[in-house]
C-alpha positions as CSV (number, residue, x, y, z in Angstrom):
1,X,-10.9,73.4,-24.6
2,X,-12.4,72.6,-28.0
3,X,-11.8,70.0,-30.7
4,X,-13.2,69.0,-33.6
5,X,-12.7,66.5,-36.5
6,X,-14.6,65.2,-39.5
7,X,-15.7,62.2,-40.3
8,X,-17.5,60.7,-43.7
9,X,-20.0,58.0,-43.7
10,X,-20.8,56.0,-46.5
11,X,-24.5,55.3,-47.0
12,X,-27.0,53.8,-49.7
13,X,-30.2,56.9,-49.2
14,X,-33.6,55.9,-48.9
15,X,-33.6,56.0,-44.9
16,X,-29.9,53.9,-44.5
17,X,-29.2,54.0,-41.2
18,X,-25.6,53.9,-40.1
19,X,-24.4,53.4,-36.7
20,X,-21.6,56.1,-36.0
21,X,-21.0,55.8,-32.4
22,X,-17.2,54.2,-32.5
23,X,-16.0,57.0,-34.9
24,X,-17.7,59.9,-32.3
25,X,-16.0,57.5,-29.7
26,X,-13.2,57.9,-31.2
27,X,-13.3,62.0,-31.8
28,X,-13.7,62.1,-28.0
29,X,-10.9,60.1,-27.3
30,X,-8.9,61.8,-29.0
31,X,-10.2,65.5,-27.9
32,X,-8.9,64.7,-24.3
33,X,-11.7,66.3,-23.1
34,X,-12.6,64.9,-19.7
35,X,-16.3,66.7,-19.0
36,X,-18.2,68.6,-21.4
37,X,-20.2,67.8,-24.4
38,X,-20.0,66.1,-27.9
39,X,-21.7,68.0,-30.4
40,X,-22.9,65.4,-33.5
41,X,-23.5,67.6,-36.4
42,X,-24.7,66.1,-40.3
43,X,-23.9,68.6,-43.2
44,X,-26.7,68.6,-45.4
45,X,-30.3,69.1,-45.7
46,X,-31.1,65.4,-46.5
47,X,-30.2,63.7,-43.6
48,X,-30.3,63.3,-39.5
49,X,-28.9,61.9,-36.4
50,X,-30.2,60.7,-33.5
51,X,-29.8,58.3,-31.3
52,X,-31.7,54.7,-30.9
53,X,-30.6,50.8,-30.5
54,X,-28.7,49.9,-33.4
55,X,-30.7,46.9,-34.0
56,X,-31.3,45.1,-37.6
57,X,-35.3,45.5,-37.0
58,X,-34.9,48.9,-36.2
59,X,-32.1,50.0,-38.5
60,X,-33.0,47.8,-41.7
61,X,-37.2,48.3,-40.9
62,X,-38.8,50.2,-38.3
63,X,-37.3,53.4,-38.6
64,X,-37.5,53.4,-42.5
65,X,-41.7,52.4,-41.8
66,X,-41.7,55.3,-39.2
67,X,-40.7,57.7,-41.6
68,X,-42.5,57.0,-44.8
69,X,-45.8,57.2,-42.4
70,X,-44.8,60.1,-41.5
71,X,-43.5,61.7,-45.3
72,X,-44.2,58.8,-47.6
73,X,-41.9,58.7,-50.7
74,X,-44.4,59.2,-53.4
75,X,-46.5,62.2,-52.1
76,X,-46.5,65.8,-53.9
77,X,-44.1,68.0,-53.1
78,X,-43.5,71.6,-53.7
79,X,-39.9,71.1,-53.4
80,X,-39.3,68.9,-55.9
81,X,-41.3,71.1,-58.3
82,X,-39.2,74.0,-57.8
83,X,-35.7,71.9,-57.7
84,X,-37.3,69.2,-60.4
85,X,-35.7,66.2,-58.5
86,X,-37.2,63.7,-56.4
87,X,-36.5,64.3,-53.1
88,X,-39.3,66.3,-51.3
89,X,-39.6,63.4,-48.6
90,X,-36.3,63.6,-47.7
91,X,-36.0,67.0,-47.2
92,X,-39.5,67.1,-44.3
93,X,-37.8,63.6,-43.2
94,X,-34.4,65.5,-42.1
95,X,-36.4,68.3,-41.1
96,X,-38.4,66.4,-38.8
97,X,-35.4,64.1,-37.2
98,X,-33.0,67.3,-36.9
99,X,-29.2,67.5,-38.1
100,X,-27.4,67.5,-34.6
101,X,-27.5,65.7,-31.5
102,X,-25.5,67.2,-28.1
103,X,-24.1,64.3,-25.9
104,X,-22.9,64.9,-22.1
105,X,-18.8,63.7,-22.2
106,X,-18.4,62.3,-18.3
107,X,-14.6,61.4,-17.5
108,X,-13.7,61.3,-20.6
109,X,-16.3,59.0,-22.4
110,X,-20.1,59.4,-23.8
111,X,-23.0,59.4,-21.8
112,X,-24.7,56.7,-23.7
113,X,-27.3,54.0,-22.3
114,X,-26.2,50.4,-22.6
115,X,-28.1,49.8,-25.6
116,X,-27.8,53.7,-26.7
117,X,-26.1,54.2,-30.1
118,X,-25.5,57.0,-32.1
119,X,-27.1,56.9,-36.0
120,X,-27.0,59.0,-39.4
121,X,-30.1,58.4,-41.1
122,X,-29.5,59.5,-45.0
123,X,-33.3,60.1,-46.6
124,X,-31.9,61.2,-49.7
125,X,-32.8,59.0,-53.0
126,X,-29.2,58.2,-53.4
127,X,-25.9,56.7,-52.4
128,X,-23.8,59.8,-50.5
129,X,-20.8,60.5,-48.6
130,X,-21.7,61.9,-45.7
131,X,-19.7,64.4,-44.2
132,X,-20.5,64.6,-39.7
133,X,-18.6,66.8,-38.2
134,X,-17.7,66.4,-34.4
135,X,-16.8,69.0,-32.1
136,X,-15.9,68.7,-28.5
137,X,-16.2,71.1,-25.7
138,X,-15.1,71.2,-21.9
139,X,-12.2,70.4,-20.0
């Protein structure tokens, strides 16, 4: 069996982090799926998901400090001469982070650690909706 829905996620850019693990909670829910796999997937070249503690350090700080380490905001980019916009960072950010995430679905629920949540980080320079689309397999 296979199901699939989309979701959007509001979010401010520059690194927001938004913790998406009810609406993916949700999707699996309602797929009826009892064992298989949730497949977290972010549309868009700009942005990530993973999974961490949704803690205000880590979601309002730490993850934003981690990233600008590793592709600080005001470097040269090629990108942003070819496209003349400002996002270069953004783009190696989501690159390095990844657009999907696949989690185990075990009697019917996520395979998440107590303190395990699932996060969209959006590294674009603006506001977006984000569009995550979740799809479901097993039985």
């Amino acid at each position: 069996m296979t199901y699939g829905e989309r979701i959007r996620v509001s979010t401010r850019g520059n690194t927001d982090v938004a913790d998406i693990t009810a609406e993916v909670e949700h999707v699996v829910a309602a797929s009826k799926v009892r064992d298989g796999v949730a497949v977290v997937f972010v549309v868009g070249s700009t942005a990530g998901i993973t999974t961490t503690e949704a803690d205000p350090g880590l979601m309002t700080h730490d993850l934003k400090a981690f990233f600008e380490r590793i592709a600080p905001e005001g470097e040269y980019y090629k990108h942003e001469a070819t496209w003349h916009d400002d996002n270069g960072h953004a783009h190696v950010r989501a690159s390095a982070l990844g657009p999907s995430l696949a989690v185990p679905v075990v009697d019917g629920r996520l395979t998440l650690g107590t303190w395990q949540q699932i996060v969209l980080l959006d590294f674009d320079t603006r506001g977006r909706q984000r569009e995550v689309v979740v799809q479901v397999v097993g039985e």
